[in-house]
C-alpha positions as CSV (number, residue, x, y, z in Angstrom):
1,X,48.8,-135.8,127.6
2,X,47.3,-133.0,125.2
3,X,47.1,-129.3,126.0
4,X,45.4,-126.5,124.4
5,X,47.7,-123.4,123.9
6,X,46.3,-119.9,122.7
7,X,48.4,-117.3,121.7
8,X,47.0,-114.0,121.9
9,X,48.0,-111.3,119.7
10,X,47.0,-107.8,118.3
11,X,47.0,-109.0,114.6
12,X,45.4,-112.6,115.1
13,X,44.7,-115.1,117.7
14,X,45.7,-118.6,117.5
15,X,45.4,-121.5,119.0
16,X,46.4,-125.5,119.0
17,X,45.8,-129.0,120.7
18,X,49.7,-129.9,121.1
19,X,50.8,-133.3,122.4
20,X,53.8,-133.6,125.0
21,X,56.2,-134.3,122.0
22,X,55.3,-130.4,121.0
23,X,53.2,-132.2,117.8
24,X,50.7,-130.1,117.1
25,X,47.2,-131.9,116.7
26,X,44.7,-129.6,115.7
27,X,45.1,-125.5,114.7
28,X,43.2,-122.8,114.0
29,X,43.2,-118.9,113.5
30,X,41.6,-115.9,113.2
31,X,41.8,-112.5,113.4
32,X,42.1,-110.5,117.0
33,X,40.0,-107.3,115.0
34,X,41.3,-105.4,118.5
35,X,39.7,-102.3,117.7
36,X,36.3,-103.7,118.7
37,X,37.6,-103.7,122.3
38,X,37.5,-106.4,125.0
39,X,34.3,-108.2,124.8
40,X,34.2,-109.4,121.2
41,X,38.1,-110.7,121.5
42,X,37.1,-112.3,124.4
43,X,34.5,-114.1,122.6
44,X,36.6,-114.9,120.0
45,X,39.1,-116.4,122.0
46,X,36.5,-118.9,123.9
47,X,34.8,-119.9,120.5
48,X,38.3,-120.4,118.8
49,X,38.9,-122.7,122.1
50,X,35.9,-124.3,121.5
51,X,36.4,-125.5,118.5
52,X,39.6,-127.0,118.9
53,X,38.4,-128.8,122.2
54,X,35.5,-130.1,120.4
55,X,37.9,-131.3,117.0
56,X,40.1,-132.5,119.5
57,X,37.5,-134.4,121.5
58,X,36.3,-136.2,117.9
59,X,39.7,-137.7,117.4
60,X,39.7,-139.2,120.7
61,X,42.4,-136.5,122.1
62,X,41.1,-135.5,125.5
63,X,42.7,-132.0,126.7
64,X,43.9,-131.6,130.5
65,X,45.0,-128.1,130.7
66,X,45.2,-124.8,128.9
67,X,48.1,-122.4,128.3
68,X,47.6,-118.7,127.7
69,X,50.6,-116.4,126.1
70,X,49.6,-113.3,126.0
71,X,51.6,-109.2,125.7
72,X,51.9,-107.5,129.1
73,X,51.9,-106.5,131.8
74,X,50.6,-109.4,133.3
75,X,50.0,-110.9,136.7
76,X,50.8,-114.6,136.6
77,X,49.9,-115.2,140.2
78,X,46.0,-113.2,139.7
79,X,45.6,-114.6,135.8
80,X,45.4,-110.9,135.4
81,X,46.4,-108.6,132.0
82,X,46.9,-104.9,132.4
83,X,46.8,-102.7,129.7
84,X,49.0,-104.1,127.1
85,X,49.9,-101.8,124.2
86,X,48.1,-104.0,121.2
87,X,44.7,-105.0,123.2
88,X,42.8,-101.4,123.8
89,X,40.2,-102.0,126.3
90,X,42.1,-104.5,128.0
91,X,42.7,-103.0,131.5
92,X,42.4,-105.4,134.6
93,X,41.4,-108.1,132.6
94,X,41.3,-111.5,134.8
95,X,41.7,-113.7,131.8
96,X,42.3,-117.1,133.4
97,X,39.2,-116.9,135.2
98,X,37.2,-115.7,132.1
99,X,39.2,-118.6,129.9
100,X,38.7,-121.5,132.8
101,X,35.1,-120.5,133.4
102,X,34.5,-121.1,129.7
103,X,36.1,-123.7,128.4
104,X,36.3,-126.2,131.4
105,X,39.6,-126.8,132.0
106,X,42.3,-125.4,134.0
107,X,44.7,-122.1,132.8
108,X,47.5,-120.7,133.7
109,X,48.8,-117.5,132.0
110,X,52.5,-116.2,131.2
111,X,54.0,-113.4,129.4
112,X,53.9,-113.9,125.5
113,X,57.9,-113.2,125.3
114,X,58.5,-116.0,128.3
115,X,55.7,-118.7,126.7
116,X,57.8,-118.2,123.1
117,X,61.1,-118.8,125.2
118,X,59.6,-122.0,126.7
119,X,58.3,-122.7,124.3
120,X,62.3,-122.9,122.0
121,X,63.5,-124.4,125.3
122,X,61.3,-127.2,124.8
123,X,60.1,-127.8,121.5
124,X,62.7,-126.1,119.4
125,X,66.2,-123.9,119.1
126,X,66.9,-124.6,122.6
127,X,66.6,-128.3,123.3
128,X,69.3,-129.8,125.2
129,X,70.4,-127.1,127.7
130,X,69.0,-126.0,130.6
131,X,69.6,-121.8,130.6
132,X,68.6,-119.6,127.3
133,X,67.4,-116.0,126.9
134,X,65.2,-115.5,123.8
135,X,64.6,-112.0,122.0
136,X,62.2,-111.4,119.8
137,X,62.8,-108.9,117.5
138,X,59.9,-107.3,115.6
139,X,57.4,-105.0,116.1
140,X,58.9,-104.1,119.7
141,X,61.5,-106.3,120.8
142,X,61.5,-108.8,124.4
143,X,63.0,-111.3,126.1
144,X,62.3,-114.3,128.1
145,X,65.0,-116.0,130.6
146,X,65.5,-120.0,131.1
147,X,67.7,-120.7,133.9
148,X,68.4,-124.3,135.0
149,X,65.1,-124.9,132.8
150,X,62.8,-122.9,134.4
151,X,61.1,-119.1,133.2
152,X,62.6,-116.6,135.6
153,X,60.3,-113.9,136.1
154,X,61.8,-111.5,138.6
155,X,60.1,-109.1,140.8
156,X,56.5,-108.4,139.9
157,X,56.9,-110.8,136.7
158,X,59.2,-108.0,135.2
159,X,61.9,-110.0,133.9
160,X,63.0,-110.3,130.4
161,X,62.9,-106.5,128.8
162,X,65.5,-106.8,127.2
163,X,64.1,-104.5,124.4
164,X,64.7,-101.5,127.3
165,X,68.2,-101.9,128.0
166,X,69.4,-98.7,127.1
167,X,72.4,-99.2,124.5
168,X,72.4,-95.2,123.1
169,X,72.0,-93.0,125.7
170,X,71.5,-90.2,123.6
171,X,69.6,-92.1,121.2
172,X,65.6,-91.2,120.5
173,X,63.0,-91.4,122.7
174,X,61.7,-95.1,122.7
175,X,57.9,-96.0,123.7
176,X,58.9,-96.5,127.1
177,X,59.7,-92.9,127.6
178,X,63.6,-93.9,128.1
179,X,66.0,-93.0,125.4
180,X,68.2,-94.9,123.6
181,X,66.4,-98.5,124.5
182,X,67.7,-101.7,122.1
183,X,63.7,-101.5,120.7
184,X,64.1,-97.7,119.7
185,X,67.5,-98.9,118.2
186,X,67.1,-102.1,116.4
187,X,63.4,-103.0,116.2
188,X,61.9,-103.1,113.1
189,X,60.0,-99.9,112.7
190,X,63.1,-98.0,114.3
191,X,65.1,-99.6,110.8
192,X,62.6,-98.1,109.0
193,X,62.4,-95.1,110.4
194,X,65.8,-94.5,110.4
195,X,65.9,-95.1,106.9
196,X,62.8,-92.5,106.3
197,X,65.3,-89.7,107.8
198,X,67.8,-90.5,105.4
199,X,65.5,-90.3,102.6
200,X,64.4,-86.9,104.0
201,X,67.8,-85.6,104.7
202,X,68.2,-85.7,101.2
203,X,70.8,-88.6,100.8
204,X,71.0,-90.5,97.6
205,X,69.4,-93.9,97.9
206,X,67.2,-96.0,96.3
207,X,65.2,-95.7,99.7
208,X,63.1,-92.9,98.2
209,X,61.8,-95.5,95.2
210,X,59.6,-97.4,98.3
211,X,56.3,-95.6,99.0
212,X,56.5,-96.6,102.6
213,X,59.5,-97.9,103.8
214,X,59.6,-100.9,105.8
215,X,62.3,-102.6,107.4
216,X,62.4,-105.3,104.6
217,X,62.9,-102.7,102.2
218,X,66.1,-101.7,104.0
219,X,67.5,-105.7,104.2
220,X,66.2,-106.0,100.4
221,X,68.3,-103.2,99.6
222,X,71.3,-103.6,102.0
223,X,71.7,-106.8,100.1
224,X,71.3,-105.3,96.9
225,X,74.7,-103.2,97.9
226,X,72.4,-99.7,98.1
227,X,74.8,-97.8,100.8
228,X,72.0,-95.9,102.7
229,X,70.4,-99.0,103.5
230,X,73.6,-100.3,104.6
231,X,74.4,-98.3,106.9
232,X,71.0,-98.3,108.5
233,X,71.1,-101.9,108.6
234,X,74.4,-102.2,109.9
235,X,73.5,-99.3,112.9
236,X,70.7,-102.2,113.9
237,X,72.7,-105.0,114.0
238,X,75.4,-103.3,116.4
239,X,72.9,-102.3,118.7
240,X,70.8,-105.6,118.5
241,X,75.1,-106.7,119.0
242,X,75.5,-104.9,122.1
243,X,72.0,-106.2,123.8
244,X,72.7,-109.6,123.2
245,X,76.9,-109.2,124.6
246,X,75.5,-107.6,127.5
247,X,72.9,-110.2,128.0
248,X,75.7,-113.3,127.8
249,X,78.0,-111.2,130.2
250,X,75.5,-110.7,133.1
251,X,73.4,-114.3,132.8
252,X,76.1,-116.2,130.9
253,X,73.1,-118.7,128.6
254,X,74.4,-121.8,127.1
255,X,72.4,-120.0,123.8
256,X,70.7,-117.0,122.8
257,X,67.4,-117.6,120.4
258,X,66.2,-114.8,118.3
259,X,62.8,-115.0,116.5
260,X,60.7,-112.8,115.2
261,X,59.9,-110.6,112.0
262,X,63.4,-109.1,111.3
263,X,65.2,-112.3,112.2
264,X,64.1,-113.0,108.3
265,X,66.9,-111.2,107.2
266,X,68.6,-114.8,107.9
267,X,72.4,-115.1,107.7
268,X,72.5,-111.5,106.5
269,X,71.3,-110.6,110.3
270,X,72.9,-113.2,112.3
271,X,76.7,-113.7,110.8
272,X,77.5,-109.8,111.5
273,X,75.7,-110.6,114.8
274,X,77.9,-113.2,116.2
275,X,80.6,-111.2,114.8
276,X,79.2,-108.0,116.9
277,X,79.2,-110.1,120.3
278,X,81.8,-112.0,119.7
279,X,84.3,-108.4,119.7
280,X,82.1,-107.2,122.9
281,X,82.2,-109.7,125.2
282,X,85.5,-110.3,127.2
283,X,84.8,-111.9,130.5
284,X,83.5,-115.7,129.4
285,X,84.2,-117.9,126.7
286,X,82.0,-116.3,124.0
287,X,82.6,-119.2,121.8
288,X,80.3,-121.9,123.7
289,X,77.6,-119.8,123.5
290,X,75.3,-120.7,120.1
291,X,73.6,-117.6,118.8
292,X,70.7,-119.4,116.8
293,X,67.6,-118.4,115.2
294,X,64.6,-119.6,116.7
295,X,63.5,-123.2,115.0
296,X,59.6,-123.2,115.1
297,X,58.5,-120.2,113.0
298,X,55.4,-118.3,113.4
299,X,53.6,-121.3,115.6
300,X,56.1,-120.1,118.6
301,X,53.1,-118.5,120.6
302,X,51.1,-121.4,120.3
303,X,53.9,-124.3,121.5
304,X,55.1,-121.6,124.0
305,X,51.9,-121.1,125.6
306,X,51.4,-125.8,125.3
307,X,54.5,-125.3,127.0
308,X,53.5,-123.4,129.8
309,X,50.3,-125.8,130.2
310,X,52.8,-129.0,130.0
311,X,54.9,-127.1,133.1
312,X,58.4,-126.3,133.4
């Protein structure tokens, strides 16, 4: 059995022909340009599709179903997207029916965070148990929950934001409108911006050498032993520290994933990490629980959304 996933995102869409083994067949890519609005990413979604189908159908790989991962809100039940931050223009947007009515095949939608934590359960980091919660940590950060192999989406498909825990409640104003949420903490533009401060504030750093700051710049430098950067860096990982400990103490996971962008900082991220949760949580066995970064790179949104077409 061959699937088509598509993974829908503000930067680029992509999309594969992935066998139940999670190989991927055929691939292909191109930009999401979502400034143009709904209509032309829309079109470039079905003709993306297309293609692959068509590849896929000259190699003699016929396609049964097609999975969607795409940013919220969502509703899973109506193949509806509502308004998600990266897609302007995309408000009440029934996307399975659009997708199914194009392409021929049966769709079914999920949140991008929950297909990429599949998607690891099935294919990658997570093989072998049957609970896991994934963060992503990039742009924004998010969650998706496995438990006893199976997405758990809570009410009104609201499960999973982990990124709006709050873990500083006096911290800034995240884009939520709460304050002090794990994304306004330890994503990767709040790294950088907290390093931007500290370059205004007037602290000595080699910070101020980097036209625009990015959170690489800080884990470049951290590693470099520049103390600024440092301390920024070290601020994230606590707070990325106490989301995941709070996380293992409420769900208890066999293993935590973590993917995304800032997850490139490698062992410099997750050794202090493990360290971090290891000291906060006291009420299970913190030790059987793996901490691992997520094992299939930037195709996770493709094989997560295969994996929601394959079922759980």
């Amino acid at each position: 059995m061959s699937v088509l996933g598509i993974d829908i995102g503000g930067t680029k869409l992509a999309a594969g022909v992935v066998d139940a083994d999670g190989r991927m067949l055929e691939r292909g890519e191109v930009p999401t340009l979502a400034y143009e609005g709904l209509e032309p990413v829309l079109e470039r979604i079905v003709g993306l599709g297309r293609e692959l189908l068509a590849r896929a159908a000259a190699q003699k790989e016929p396609v049964q179903r097609i999975g969607i991962g795409c940013a919220g809100p969502v509703d899973l039940k109506a193949g509806k997207v509502f308004d998600p931050p990266n897609l302007p223009g995309w408000s009440d947007v029934s996307l399975v029916r659009h997708i199914e009515s194009a392409l021929g095949l049966p769709a079914i939608l999920e949140n991008d965070a929950n297909a990429a934590a599949l998607g690891e359960f099935r294919y990658g980091a997570g093989r072998g148990v049957r609970s896991l919660f994934y963060f992503t940590v990039s742009t924004g950060i998010g969650g998706g929950i496995i438990l006893d192999g199976k997405v758990w989406h809570g009410l009104k498909d609201a499960a999973g934001e982990a990124g709006h825990m709050t873990v500083c409640p006096d911290g800034p104003v995240c884009g939520c409108g709460n304050r002090g949420c794990l994304e306004a903490m330890a994503s990767g533009p709040s790294i950088a911006r907290r390093a931007r401060e500290a370059v205004a504030a007037g602290r000595p750093t080699r910070l101020r050498e980097v036209p625009v700051v990015t959170s690489a710049d800080v884990v470049r430098l951290a590693q470099e032993g520049d103390a600024v950067a440092r301390e920024v860096w070290e601020a994230a990982v606590k707070y990325l520290g106490i989301g995941v400990a709070s996380v293992i103490t409420v769900l208890a996971p066999e293993r935590i994933v973590l993917g995304g962008g800032v997850t490139r900082a490698g062992d410099f991220l997750f050794e202090p990490l493990r360290v971090e949760v290891r000291r906060r949580v006291k009420l299970m066995p913190v030790e059987s629980v793996l901490v691992l970064p997520a094992a299939l790179g930037p195709d996770v949104g493709i094989l997560g959304a295969a994996a929601v077409a394959m079922g759980e």
